[in-house]
Each structure stands twice: as C-alpha cells, then as structure tokens.
C-alpha positions as CSV (number, residue, x, y, z in Angstrom):
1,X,160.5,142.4,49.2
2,X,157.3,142.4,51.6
3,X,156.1,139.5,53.2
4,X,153.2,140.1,51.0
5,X,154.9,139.9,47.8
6,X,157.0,137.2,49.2
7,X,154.2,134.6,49.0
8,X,152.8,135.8,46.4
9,X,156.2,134.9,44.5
10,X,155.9,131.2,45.4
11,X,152.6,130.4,43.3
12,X,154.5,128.5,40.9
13,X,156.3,126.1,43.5
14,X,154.7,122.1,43.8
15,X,151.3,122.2,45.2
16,X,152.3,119.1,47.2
17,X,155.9,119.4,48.7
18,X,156.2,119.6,51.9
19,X,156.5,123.8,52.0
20,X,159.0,124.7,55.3
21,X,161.1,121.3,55.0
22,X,164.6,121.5,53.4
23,X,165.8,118.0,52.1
24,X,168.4,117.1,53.9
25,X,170.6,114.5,52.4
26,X,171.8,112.6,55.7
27,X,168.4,112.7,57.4
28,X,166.7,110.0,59.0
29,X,163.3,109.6,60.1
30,X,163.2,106.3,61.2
31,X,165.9,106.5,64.4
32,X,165.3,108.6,67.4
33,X,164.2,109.1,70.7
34,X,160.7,109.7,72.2
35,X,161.2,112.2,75.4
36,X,158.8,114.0,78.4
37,X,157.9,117.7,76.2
38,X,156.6,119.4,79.9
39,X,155.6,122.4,78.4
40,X,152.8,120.8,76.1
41,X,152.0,117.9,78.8
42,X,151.6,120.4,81.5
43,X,149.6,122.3,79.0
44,X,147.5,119.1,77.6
45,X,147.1,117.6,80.9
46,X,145.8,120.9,83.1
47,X,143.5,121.7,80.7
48,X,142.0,117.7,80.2
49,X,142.2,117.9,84.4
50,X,140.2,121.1,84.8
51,X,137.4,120.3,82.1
52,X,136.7,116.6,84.2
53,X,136.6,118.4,87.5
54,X,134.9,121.6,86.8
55,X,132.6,120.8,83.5
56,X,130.4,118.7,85.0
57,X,129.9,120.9,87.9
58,X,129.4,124.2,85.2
59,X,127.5,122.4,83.1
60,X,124.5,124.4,81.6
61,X,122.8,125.0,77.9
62,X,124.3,128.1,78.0
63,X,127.8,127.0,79.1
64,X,127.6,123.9,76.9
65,X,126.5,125.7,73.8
66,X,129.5,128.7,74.4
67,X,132.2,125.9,74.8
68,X,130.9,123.9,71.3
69,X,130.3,127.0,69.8
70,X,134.0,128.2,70.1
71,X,135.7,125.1,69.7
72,X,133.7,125.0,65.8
73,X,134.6,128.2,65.2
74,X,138.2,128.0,66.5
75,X,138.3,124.8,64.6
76,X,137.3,126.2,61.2
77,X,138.9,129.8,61.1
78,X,141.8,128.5,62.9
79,X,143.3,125.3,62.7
80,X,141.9,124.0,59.5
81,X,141.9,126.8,57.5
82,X,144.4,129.4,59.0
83,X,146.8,127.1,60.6
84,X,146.6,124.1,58.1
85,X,145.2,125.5,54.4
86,X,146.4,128.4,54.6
87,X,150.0,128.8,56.9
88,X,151.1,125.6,56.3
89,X,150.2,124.1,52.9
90,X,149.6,127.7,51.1
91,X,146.5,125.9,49.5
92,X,144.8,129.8,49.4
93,X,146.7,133.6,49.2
94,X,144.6,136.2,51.4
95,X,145.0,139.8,52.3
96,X,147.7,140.0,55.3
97,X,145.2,141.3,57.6
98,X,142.8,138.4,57.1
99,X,146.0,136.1,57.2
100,X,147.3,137.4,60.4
101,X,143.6,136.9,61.6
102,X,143.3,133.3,60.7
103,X,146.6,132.7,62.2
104,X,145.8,134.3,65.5
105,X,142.7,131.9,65.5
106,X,144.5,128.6,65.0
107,X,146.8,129.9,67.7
108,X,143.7,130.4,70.0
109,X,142.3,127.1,69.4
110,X,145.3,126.0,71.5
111,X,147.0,123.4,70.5
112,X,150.4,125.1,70.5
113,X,152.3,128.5,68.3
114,X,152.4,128.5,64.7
115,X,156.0,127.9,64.2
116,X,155.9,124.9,66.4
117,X,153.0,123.5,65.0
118,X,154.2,124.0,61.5
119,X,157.6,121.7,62.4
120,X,155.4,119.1,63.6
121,X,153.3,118.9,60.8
122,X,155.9,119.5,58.4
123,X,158.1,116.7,60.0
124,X,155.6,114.2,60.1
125,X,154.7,115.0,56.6
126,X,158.1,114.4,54.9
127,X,158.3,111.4,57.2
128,X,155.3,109.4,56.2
129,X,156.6,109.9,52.8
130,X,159.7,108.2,52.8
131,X,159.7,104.2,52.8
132,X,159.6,103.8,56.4
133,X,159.8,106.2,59.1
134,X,159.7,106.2,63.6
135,X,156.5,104.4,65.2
136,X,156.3,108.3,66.5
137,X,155.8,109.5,63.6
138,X,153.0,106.8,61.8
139,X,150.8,106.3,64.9
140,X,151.5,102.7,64.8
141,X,151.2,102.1,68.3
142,X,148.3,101.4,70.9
143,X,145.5,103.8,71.3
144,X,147.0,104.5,74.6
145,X,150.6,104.7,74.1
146,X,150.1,106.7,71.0
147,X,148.2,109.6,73.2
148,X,150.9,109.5,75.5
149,X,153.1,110.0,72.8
150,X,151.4,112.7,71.0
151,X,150.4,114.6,73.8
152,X,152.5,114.0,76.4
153,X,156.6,113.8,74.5
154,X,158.1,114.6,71.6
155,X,160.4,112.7,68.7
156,X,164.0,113.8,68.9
157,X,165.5,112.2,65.6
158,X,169.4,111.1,65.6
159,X,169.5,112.8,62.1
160,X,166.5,115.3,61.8
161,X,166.0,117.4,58.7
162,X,166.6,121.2,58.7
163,X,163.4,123.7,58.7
164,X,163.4,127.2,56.8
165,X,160.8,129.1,58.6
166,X,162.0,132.8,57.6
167,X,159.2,133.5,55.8
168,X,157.1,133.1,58.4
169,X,159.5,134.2,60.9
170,X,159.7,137.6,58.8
171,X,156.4,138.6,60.8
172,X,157.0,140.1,64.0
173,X,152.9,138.8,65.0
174,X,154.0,135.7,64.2
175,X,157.0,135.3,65.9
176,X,155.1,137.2,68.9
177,X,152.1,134.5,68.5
178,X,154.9,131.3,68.8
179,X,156.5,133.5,71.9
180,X,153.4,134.0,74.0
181,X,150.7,131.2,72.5
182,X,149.5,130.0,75.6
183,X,148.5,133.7,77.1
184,X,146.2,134.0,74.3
185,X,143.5,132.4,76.0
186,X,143.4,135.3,78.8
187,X,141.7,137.8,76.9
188,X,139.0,135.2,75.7
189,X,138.8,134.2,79.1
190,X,137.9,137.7,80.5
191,X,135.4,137.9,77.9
192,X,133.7,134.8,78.7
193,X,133.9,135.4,83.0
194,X,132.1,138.8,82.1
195,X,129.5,137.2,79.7
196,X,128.8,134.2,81.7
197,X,130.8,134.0,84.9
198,X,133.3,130.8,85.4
199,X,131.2,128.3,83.7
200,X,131.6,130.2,80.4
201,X,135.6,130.0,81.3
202,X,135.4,126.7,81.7
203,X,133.9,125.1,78.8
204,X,134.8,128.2,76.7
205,X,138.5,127.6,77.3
206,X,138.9,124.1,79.3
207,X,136.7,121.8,77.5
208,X,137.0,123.4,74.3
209,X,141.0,123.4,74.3
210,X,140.2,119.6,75.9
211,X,138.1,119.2,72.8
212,X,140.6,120.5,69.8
213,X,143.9,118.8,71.2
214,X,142.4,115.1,72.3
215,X,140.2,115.0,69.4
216,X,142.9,116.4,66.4
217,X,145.0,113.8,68.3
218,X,142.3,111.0,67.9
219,X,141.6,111.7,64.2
220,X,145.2,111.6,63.5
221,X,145.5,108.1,64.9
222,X,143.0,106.8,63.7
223,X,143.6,108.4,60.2
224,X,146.7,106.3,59.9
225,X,145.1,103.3,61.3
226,X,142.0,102.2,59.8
227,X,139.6,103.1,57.7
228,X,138.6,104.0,53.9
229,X,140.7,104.7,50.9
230,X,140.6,105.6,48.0
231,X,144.5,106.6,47.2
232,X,147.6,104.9,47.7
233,X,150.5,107.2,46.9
234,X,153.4,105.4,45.6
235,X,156.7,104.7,47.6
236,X,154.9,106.3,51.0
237,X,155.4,104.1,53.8
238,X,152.2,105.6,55.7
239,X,149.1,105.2,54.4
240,X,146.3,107.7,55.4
241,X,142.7,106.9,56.0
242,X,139.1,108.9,55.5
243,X,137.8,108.9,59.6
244,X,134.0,109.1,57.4
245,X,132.1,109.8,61.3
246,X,134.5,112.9,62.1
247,X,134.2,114.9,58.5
248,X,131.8,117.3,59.9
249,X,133.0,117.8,62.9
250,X,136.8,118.2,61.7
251,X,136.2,121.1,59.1
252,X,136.6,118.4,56.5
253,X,139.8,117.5,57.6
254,X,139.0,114.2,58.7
255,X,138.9,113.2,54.7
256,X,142.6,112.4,55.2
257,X,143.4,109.8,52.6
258,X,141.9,112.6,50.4
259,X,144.8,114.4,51.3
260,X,147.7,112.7,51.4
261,X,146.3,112.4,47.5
262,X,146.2,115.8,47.5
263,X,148.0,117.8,50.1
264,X,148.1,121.1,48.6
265,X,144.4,121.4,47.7
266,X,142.4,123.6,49.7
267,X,139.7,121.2,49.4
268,X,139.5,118.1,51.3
269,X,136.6,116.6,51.1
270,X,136.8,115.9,47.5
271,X,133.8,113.1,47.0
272,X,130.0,114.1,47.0
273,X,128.9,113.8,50.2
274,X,131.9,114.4,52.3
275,X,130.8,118.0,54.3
276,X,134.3,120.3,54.1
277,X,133.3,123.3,55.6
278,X,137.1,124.4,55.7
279,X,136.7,124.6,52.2
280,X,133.0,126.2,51.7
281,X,134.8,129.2,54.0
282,X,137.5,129.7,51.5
283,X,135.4,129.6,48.6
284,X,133.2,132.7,50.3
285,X,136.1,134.5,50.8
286,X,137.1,133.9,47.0
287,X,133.5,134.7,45.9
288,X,133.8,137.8,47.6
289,X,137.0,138.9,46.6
290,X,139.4,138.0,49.7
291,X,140.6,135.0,48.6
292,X,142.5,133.6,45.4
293,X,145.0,131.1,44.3
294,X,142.6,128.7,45.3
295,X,144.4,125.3,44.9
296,X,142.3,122.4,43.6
297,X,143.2,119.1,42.8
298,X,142.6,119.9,38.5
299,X,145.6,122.2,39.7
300,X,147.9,119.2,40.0
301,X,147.4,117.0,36.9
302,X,151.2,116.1,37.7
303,X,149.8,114.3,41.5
304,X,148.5,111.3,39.0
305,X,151.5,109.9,38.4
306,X,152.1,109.8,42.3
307,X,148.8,107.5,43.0
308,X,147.3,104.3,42.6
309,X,143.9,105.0,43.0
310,X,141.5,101.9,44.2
311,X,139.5,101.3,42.0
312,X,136.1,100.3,43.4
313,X,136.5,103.2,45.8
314,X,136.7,106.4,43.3
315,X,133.6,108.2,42.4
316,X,132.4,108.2,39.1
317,X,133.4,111.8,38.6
318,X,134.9,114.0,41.7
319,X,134.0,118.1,42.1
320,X,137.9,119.4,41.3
C-alpha cells in the first residue's frame, strides 16, 4: 500500500480522536516529572538571545517587513495548516507533493520536527481530555513558570501512553525532516544574507523563529487560561478558550475553544467574524482541485452529544 493510499484509507475513522495516540489502558497523565529538554532550550533560548541583541541593531523597513513577512507565511503554510490541519489532525487529504511541502514549512517555521511535534500535541491532547491530567500538560501555572516549562523542559509521565507514528514514519522526508530540523534554517538563511546581508538573517530567522515559538507558546497558555467560550466538552478536565486579539495573527488558530469543539475540522474560526486564514488557504486549494476531504463541523453531527454549548455565547447560525 502507498503512503498515498494509506491515508486515503482512513477517511472513515472519527474526525475528532486523537489520530497517532494508542489508548493505553494503564496510562496516566496526571503523574510525572518535568525535566531540563537542552536540545529545545538551547534552541529556544539562542534564538530569543540573538533577536534582543542583534534586532534592534538590524532594524530596518526592509529587515522588519522580511522577518514579519516570513514568520505569516511560515505560520500559515506551515504550522497551522501543514503541521496542525493537515499532518496532525488529517482535517484535509492533498497531493503528496503539496503534503510534503506543507510539512517542510511547518518544519521551517522552527519550532521543532514533525514527529516530535506531533507527540507533543498528540499527548497533550488525549491529556486534557481525561478528568484530570499534569499542571504540564493544562498550563495551570504562572505565566512565568509555564514558559519555563514549555520552552525550556519536558513532561516525562510515570505511565505515558504509546504513539503509532508508522504512517508518518513510512516517509523517508519525513523521518529526514525530524533527523535534521534545525539545519533547515541554513538554506533560508543564505538566501536571506544574499538578498539583504545579516539583517535579513536576523529577523528573517532570529526574530521570526523568536516570534513563532514564544508567541504559539503564549496563545497556548492563555488559551487554557482565560477567555471566551462557547463549548464545554463533557468529562474534559481542560477547558479551552478563544484568545479573540490573536485570531488573525495565529492563522485562526487562536479560536481554540472552537476547537477543542471541533478538533478535526479544518475550520477554526467557526463564528462570523473570526478571520481563519488557515482555513481560506485550504478552501483555494479545494476550489482549485488540490484539496479534498475537507472536514467541517456538519461532518461530525455525532461531536453534539460531546458538548454543552453556552448558551448566550452561540451564534444564531454558524458557517459549517
């Protein structure tokens, strides 16, 4: 069977389980350990050092408009649609060569690989469903201890669940993309030096990398903290939270409470108003042809009996 084929096999499964996760009967996710992760603190904390030091003194319109400009599109082609629609919660099915594309984007935008970052999600995920779950894993800490958390150490559960990544694995780019992630930003970086010198380096790759991994970090705790709702799904012990201010900005995927409702839809932003670019670029690419399988919340009729919607918060009618 090709990889192609394979997904395409899987259309029928629930829109909303937690795709890569195998239920483990004897797992845990409420007891564990928080430890130093050096190769994503080193990572997090050189690039946050070299954007303060060198940003200001590279700053320029051109500079500036380079490093926002690539950290929106990095954003939207990579880590909300190919890393998190798309690889992750199969919301869409594309053509392997657009796929492997996306994927190589969300790797760029450089947060971490794709296998790793699929764990992660998928971990926390599962964990936020059950009744209770590690402070690690709902945000419930301070602003500050929660970024040295997230960034800085991982979660090392007594009893963790088991992962089944061979589908993904099955790709020899993506297993190369989880072996050499962090190299990726060399060949944008030569680019950028001959286009604009250093300063393009710097805010093309520093303060944009600076930019994806504080701020998707920032969204996340404050998406479990505070915020509007619409939803509550029953028997979750996290909650989730729209971040309203950061729907534009986040490829519509700050509309979180929207989905933990809805995980498997490839829309997000489901009420009028709430701007979901991740989502306007799948439905081109399903317009023209290069998209299908298009997951929407009408999809998953079955998702109602999972929610208690509040009542003075839902729309009058939302765009399915």
């Amino acid at each position: 069977m090709t990889e192609h084929q394979s997904i395409l096999s899987k259309q029928q499964r629930d829109r909303c389980e937690v795709n890569w996760l195998v239920e483990t009967e004897e797992a845990d996710p409420t007891t564990g350990r928080v430890v130093w992760d050096p190769v994503h603190s080193i990572w997090n904390g050189g690039m946050l050092a070299a954007a303060l030091i060198f940003a200001p003194l590279t700053a320029s319109v051109a500079s500036v408009t380079v490093g926002l400009l690539l950290t929106g599109i990095f954003l939207l082609l990579g880590h909300s649609v190919g890393f998190h629609r798309l690889m992750i919660h199969r919301s869409f099915q594309t053509y392997w060569p657009i796929r492997l594309f996306l994927i190589w984007c969300g790797t760029v935008a450089g947060m971490s690989g794709p296998l790793w970052i699929t764990r992660t999600h998928d971990l926390r995920d599962w964990a936020q469903r059950q009744s209770d779950c590690h402070d690690y894993l709902a945000h419930r800490n301070s602003m500050l201890k929660d970024a040295w958390w997230q960034l800085h150490c991982r979660l090392e559960l007594a009893s963790p669940p088991r992962f089944d990544l061979s589908e993904l694995e099955r790709s020899r780019f993506i297993v190369f993309l989880e072996r050499s992630w962090m190299a990726h930003q060399l060949p944008l970086a030569l680019l950028l030096w001959l286009a604009g010198g250093w300063a393009f380096v710097v805010w093309g790759i520093c303060v944009r990398v600076t930019l994806t991994v504080h701020g998707h970090w920032l969204v996340g705790h404050l998406a479990h903290r505070r915020g509007p709702q619409s939803w509550i799904v029953d028997e979750a012990g996290v909650q989730a939270h729209d971040v309203p201010w950061a729907g534009f900005i986040t490829m519509g995927e700050a509309w979180h409470n929207n989905h933990h409702a809805y995980p498997g839809s490839a829309k997000i932003g489901l009420k009028h108003g709430q701007s979901d670019l991740g989502y306007r670029f799948i439905a081109v690419l399903e317009r023209i042809g290069l998209a299908w399988d298009v997951c929407l919340p009408g999809a998953m009729p079955e998702r109602q009996a999972k929610l208690s919607p509040i009542e003075d918060k839902i729309p009058t009618s939302l765009q399915w």
